[in-house]
C-alpha positions in Angstrom: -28.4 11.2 9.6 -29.1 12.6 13.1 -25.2 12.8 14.1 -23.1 15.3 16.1 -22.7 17.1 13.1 -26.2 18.3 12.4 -26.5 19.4 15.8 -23.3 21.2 15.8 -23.9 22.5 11.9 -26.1 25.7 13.1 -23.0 27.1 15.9 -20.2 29.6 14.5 -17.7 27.8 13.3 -13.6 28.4 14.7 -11.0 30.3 13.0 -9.2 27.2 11.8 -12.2 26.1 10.2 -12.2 27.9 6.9 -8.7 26.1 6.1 -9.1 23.9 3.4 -10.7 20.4 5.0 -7.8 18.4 3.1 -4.9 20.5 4.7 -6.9 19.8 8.0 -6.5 16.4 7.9 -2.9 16.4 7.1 -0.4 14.4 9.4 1.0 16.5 12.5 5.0 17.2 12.2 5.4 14.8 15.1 2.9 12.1 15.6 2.2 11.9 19.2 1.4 8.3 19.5 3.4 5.7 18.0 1.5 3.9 14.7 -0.9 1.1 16.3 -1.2 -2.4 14.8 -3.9 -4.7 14.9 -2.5 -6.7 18.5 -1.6 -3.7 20.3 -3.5 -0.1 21.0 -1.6 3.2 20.1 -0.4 4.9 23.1 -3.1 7.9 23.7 -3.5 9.5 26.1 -1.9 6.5 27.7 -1.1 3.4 26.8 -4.5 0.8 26.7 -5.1 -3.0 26.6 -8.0 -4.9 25.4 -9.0 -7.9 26.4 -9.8 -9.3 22.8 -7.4 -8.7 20.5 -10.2 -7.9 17.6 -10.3 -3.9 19.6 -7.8 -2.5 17.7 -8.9 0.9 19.6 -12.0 2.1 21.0 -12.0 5.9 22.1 -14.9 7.9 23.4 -14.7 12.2 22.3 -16.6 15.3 23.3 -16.3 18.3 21.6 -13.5 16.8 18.9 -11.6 15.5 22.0 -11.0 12.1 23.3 -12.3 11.9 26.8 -11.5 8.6 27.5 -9.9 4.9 26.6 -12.0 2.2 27.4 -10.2 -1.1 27.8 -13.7 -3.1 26.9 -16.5 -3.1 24.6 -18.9 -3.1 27.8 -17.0 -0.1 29.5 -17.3 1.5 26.0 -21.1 1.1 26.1 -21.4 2.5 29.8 -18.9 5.5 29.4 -20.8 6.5 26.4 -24.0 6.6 28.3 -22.6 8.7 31.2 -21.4 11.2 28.7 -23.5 13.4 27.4 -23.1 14.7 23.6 -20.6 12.0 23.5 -19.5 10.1 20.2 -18.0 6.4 20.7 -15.1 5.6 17.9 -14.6 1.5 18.2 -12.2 -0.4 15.9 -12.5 -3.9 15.2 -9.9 -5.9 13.3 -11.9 -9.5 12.6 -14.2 -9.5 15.6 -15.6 -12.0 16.8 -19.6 -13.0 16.5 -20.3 -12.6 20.2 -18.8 -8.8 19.7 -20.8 -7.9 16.7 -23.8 -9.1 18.8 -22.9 -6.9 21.7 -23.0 -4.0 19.4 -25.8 -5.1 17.6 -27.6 -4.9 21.2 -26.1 -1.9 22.2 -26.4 0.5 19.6 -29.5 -1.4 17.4 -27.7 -2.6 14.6 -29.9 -4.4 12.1 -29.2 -7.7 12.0 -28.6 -7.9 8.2 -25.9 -5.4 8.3 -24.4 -7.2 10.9 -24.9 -10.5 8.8 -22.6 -9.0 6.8 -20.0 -7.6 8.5 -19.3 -11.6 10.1 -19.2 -12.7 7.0 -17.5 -10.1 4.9 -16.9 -10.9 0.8 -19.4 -7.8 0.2 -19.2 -5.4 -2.9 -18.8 -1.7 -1.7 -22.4 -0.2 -1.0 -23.8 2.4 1.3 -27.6 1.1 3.2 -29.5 2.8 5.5 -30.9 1.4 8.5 -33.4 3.5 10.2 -30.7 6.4 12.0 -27.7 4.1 11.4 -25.8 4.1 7.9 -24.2 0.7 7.3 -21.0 1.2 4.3 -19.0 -1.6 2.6 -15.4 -0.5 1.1 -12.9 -2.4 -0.8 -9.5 -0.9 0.8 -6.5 -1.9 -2.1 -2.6 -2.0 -1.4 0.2 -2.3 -3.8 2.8 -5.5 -2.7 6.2 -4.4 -4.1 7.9 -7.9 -3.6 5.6 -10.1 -5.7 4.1 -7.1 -7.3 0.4 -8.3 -6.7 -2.4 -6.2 -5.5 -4.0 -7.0 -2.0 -7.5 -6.2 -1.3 -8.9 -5.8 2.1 -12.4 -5.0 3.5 -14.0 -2.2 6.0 -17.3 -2.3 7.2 -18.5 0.9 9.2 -21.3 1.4 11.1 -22.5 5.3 11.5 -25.0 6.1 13.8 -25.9 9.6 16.2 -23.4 8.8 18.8 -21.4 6.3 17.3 -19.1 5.2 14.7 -17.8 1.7 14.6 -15.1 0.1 12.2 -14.8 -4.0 11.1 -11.5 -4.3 9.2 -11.0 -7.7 7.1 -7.5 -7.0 5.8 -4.5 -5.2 6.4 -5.6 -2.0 4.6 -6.7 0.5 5.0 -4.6 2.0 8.4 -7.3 3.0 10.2 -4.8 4.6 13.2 -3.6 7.0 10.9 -7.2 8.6 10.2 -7.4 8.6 14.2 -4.3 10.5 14.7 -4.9 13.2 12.2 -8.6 13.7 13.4 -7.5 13.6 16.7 -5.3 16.4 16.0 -8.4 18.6 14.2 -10.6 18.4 16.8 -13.1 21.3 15.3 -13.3 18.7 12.6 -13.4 15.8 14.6 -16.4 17.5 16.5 -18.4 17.6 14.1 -19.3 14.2 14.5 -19.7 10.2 12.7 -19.8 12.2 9.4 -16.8 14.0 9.3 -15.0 10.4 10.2 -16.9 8.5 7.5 -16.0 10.8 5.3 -12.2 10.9 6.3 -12.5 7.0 6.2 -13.3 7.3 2.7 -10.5 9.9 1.5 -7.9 7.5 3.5 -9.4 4.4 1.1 -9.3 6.3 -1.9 -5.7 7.9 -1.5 -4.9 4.5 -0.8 -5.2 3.7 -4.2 -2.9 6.3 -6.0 0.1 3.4 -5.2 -1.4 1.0 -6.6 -2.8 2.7 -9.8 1.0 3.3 -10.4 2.3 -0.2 -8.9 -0.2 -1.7 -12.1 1.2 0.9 -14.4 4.2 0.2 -14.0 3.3 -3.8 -14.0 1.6 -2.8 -17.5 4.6 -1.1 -19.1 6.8 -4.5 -17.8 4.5 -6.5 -19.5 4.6 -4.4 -23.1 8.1 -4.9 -23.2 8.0 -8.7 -22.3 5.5 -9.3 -25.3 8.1 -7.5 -27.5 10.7 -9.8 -26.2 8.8 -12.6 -26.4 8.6 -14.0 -23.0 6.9 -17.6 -22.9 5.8 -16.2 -19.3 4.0 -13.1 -19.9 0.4 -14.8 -21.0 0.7 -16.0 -17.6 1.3 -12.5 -15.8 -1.0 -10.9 -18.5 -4.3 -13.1 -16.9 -3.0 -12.7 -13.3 -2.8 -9.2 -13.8 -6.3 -8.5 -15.6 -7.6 -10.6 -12.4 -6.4 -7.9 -10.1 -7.7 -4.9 -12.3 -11.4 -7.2 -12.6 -11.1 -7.0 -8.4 -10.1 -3.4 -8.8 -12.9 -2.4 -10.6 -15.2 -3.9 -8.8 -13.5 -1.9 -5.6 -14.3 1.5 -7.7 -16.8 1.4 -9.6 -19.6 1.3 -7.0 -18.0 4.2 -5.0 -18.6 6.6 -7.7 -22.4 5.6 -7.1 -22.4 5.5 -3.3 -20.5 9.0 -3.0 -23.4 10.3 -5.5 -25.7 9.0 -3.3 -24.2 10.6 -0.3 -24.4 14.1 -2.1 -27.5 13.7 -2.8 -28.5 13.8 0.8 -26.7 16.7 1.8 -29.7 18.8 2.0 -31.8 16.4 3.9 -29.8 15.3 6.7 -27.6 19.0 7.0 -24.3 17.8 5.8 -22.1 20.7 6.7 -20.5 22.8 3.8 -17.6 22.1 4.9 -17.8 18.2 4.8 -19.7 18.1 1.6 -16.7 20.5 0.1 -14.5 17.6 0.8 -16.8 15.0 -0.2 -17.4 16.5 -3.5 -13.7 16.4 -3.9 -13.1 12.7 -3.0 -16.0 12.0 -5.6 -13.8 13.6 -8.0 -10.7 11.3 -6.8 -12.8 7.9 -7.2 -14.2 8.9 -10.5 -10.5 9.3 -11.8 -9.5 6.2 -10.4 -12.0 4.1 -11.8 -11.6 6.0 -15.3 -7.9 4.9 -15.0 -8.7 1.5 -13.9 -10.8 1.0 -17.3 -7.8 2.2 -19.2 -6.0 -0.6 -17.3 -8.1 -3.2 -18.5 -8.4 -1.7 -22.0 -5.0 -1.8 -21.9 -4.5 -5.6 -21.2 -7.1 -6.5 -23.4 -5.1 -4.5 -26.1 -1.9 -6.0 -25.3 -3.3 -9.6 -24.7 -4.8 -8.8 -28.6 -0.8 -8.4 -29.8 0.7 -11.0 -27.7 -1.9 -13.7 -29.1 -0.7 -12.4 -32.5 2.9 -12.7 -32.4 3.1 -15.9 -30.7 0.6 -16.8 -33.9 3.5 -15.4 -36.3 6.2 -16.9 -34.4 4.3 -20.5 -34.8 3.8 -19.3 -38.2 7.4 -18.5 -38.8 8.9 -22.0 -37.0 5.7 -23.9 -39.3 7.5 -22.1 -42.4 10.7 -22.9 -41.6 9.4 -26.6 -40.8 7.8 -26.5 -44.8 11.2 -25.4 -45.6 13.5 -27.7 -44.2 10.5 -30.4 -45.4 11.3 -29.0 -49.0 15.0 -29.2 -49.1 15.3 -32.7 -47.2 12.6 -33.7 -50.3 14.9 -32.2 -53.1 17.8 -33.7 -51.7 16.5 -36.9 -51.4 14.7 -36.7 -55.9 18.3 -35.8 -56.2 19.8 -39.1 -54.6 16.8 -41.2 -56.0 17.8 -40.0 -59.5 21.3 -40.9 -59.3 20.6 -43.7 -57.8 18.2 -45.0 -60.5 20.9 -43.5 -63.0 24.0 -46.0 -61.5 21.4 -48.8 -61.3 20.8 -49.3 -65.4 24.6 -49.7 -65.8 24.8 -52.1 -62.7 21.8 -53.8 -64.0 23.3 -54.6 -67.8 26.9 -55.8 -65.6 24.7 -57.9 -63.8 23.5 -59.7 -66.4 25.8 -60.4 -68.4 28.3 -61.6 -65.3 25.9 -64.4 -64.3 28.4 -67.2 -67.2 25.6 -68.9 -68.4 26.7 -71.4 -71.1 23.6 -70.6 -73.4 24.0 -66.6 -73.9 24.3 -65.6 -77.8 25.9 -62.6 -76.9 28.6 -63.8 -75.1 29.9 -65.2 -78.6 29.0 -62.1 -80.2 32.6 -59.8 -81.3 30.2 -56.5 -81.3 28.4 -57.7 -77.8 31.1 -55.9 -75.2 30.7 -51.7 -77.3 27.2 -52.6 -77.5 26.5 -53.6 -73.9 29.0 -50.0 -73.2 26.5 -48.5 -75.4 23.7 -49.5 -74.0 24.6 -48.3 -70.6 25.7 -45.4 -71.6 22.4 -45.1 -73.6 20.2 -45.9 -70.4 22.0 -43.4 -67.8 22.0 -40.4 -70.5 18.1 -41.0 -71.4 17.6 -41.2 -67.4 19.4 -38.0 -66.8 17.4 -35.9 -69.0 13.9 -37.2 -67.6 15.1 -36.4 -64.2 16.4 -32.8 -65.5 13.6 -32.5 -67.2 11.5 -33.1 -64.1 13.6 -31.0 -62.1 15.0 -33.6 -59.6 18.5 -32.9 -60.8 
């Protein structure tokens, strides 16, 4: 890439320079300007409205500095052409198609980039156009209140002069990469580079809170699969949903910040810039390892969760079997004695129905042998029932 920065790479660089690039872009004591928001402009060097709400800011710098505050995309486009060795910085926050075409006019964006910046929904990639570097990132933010991930998307545009910014989302806060470029100004001179490249560090150190907001979602769930809460499948697949949509925020940066490197030596990245690239490299690359632990993780816990619910259903089917058991040994046990008191009741029966023609009723042994018989029948009925165990 033809930017600022390779024209500037070959001049001596300042005293502040050799700082470390990361302490360089660290926040100012006191902020000057107040933080901006996507309606409303921060106040520098004074304060500036838009006419379309979709500018969140657009800034033209020389030499690291900001020159002017356009109010319009159109003023933009003329103010850069009256300044020489210029760089325009546009925000946009959901722009609107007639905007993306004016920039696709003004600065020769290809239209298939631009395709996709209206449309959004991209995986994170890095495409070259001709002079003009088109980059998709999947900006992450950690929701304490419902504890749920929310994913936004940047588009940026990076060309000689130019740099240009489509948010879809709330994150990342773009205004806060402006202020603390705006305060390096040997940095911010070097050109579209050294802002891509601070673009980038803001997205990846906005996922540090939320690798620990789904850490600490993790270590809730462990202990509500000990406790057995009916809930936690639930949470468990909304969960590994967000780490999925995670992964697929970190896993191509690894690639595109490779692919980057790689071209240090081609376009004249300066050392500098390629210092702190190599060192947001090493930040993705440890996010994504830890984002494959998360989903290991799940997978791990969804494993034992699946298994104790299946020994709980085991234990209630056993106790079921149990209580299935005893209700059928109490009930041999009343059968029995009930078959025992019928044989008796039977033989009473019988003989109380004072028939006329019954020979035993005449009979002087017929009342100790009907005894005896009872008797007989309930004893013989006892020990085939203890024998079989039902009493």
């Amino acid at each position: 890439m033809n930017g600022r920065g390779e024209r500037e790479s070959g001049q001596s660089p300042p005293p502040s320079k050799k700082h470390s690039w990361r302490r360089q872009l660290a926040p100012p004591p006191t902020p000057p300007t107040p933080t901006p928001t996507a309606a409303a402009a921060p106040a520098s060097p004074g304060p500036v409205r838009h006419d379309h709400r979709s500018v969140v800011e657009s800034a033209l710098y020389r030499d690291g500095r900001r020159v002017s505050s356009p109010d319009t995309l159109a003023e933009t486009f003329r103010r850069l052409r009256e300044t020489p060795d210029g760089m325009a910085w546009i925000g946009l926050h959901r722009p609107s198609e007639t905007e993306l075409i004016s920039l696709a006019e003004e600065f020769d964006l290809h239209p298939l980039a631009v395709e996709d910046a209206m449309e959004a929904h991209q995986r994170p990639k890095l495409e070259r156009y001709g002079e003009t570097l088109f980059v998709v990132l999947r900006a992450a933010r950690y929701l304490d209140a419902p504890e749920e991930v929310d994913f936004g998307e940047l588009h940026v545009f990076i060309g000689r002069d130019f740099l240009i910014t489509v948010r879809h989302g709330a994150a990342p806060d773009l205004s806060a990469v402006r202020r603390r470029m705006e305060a390096t100004p040997e940095l911010l001179a070097l050109g579209p580079e050294a802002v891509l490249y601070a673009i980038l560090d803001a997205v990846v150190d906005g996922y540090v809170p939320v690798v620990s907001g789904v850490q600490n979602d993790i270590d809730e769930i462990e202990t509500e699969v000990f406790r057995g809460d009916p809930e936690v499948s639930r949470r468990i697949y909304e969960l590994s949903r967000e780490i999925v949509e995670f992964q697929r925020a970190t896993r191509p940066l690894v690639g595109m910040l490779h692919g980057l490197m790689a071209g240090f030596a081609k376009y004249g990245t300066d050392e500098e810039l390629q210092r702190y690239l190599r060192d947001v490299a090493d930040h993705v690359t440890h996010t994504s390892e830890r984002v494959d632990g998360f989903r290991q993780a799940l997978t791990e816990i969804l494993t034992v969760n699946a298994t104790l619910v299946t020994q709980q259903q085991n234990a209630e089917m056993r106790a079921l079997a149990e209580a299935g058991f005893e209700q059928n040994e109490e009930i041999k046990k009343i059968s029995s004695w009930a078959a025992i008191l019928f044989a008796p009741t039977l033989v009473g029966t019988i003989y109380g129905m004072n028939f006329e023609n019954m020979p035993e009723l005449k009979w002087v042994a017929g009342y100790p042998f009907a005894i005896l018989l009872m008797a007989g029948v309930c004893v013989s009925l006892y020990f085939i029932f203890k024998r079989r165990d039902w009493l």
